[in-house]
N, C-alpha and C positions, 0 to 999 in steps of 0.2 A: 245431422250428419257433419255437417262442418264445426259446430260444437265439440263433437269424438274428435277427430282430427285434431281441433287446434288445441282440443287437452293431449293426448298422441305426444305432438307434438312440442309441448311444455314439460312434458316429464321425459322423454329423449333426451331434450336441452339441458335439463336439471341433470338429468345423469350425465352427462356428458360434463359438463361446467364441474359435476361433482369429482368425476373421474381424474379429468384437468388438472384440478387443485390436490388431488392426493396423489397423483404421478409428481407435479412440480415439488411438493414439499420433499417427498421420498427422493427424486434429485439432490434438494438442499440438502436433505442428512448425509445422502452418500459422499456428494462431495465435500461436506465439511470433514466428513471424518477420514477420507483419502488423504487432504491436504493437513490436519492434525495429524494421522501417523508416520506421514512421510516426513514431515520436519520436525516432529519432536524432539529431538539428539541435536538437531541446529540451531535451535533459538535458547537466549539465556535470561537470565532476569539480574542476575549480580557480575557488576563492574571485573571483579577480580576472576571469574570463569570464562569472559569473552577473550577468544583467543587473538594475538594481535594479526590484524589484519591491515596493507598499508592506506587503505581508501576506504571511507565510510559511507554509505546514503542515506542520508535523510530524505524520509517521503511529506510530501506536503500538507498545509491542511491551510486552513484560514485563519489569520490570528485572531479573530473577533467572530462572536458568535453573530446571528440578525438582531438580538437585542442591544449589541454594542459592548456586551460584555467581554473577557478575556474567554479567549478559548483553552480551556486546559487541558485537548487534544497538542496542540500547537506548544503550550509550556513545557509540558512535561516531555516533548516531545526535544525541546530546547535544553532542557534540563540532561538526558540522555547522553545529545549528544555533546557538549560539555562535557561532562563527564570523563567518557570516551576518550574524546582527545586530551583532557587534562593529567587522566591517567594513563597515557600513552598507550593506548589499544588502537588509535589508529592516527595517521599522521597530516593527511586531507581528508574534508567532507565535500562530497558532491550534494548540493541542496536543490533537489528536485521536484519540481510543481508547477503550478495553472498558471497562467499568466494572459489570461483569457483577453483581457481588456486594459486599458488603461488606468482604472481606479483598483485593479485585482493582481497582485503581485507576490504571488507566495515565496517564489525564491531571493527577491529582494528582502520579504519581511524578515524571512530567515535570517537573512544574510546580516541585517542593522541588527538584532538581539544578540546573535553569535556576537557580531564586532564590539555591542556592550560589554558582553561576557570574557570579553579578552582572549578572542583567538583571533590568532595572526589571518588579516586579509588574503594575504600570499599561500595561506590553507587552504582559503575558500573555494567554490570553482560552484558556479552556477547552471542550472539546467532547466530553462525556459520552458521546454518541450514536455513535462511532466503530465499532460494532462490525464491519464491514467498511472494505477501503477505498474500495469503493463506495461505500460511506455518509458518507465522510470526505471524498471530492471534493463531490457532490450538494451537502450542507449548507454548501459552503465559502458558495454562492450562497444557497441557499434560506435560510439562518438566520443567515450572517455577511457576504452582500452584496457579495460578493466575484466579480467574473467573471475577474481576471486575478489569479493569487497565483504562489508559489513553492514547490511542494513536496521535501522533503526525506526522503531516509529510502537505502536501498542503492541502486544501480542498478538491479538486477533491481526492483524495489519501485518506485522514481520512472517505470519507463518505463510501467508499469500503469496507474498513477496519472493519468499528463502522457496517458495513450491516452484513458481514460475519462475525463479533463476536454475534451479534442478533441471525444467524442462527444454530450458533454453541450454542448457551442455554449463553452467556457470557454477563457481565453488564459491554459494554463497553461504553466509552464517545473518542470524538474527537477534540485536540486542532490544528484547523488549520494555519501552516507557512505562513508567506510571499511567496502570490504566485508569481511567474513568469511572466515577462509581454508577451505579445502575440508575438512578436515576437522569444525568447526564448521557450514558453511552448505548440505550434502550434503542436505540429508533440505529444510530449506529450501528450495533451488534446484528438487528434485523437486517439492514440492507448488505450486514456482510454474510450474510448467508445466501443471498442473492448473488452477490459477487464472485462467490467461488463454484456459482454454478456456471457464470459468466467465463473466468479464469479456466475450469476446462474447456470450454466450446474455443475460447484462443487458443491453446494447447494443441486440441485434435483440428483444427483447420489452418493454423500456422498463422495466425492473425502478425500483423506487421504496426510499430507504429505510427500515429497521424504526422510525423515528421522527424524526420532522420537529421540531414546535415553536414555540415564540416567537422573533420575529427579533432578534438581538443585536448590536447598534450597534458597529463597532470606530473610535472616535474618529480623525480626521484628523491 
């Protein structure tokens, strides 16, 4: 008797665990494809089609992968926005990211490649508070007064981005980096389909960022 049962009860749980996993994936597809058709018309991939806008965002990443290596999320991400400003599509960047600890500094690392690359300090304007990119759109308005900007970072990334600035009332546009080749960007690409099942649940509950602040003037 308790044998019946506890098989009963193993294939209950198998069905259910099974159910589980084909509602969550069916999630991922709808919302990926929500947040693909909604931005499609916003995001660009060539310099000379992004429309000028006078504040840029760049979203963060780490400059170094765990094995020490260069991160070619973070370069190419760097390369972008260069770009951008060199060819006057936008006039400041807000460099946006984790800043978690004291050895982990995304919008600093930004900040010394860009000052390599020869744009003006007095461009720059940094954003500590990045630690999502929820939190990296939101402040664009709340702290840097910004309702129309340009975000920058992969495709998969800018289309996130340009969704939840939509949802937020913001007129944003997306200039997408050199992405990643599939070997590299695999485990990436997975967790962004997690992500933007994530990005609605913010959306339908009005999620807020882990920290707000003082408003930051970005001169005219």
């Amino acid at each position: 008797m308790q044998r019946s049962i506890s098989r009963k009860w193993l294939r209950r749980t198998g069905v259910f665990m099974l159910c589980s996993l084909v509602l969550m994936a069916l999630a991922a597809v709808v919302c990926n494809s929500v947040v693909e058709a909604q931005t499609e018309r916003f995001t660009f991939d060539a310099v000379d089609q992004v429309p000028f806008q006078r504040v840029g965002l760049v979203l963060g990443t780490s400059k170094q992968v765990r094995s020490g290596q260069s991160n070619l999320y973070f370069k190419y991400r760097m390369d972008a926005a260069e770009a951008l400003f060199k060819q006057g599509k936008v006039e400041h960047l807000v460099l946006s990211g984790d800043n978690g600890n004291i050895n982990y500094n995304e919008p600093v690392d930004m900040k010394n490649e860009l000052l390599k690359r020869g744009i003006p300090e007095d461009r720059i304007h940094l954003d500590y508070a990045g630690f999502r990119t929820f939190d990296s759109v939101y402040r664009m308005e709340a702290i840097f007064g910004q309702k129309a900007f340009t975000i920058i970072s992969q495709e998969f990334h800018t289309q996130r981005a340009v969704y939840i600035a939509q949802s937020l009332g913001l007129r944003a546009i997306g200039f997408n980096a050199r992405n990643v080749g599939a070997s590299g960007g695999m485990k990436t690409r997975f967790r962004e389909y997690l992500a933007r099942v994530r990005v609605m649940l913010d959306v339908w509950f009005g999620a807020k960022p882990r920290f707000l602040g003082e408003r930051i003037v970005i001169p005219a």
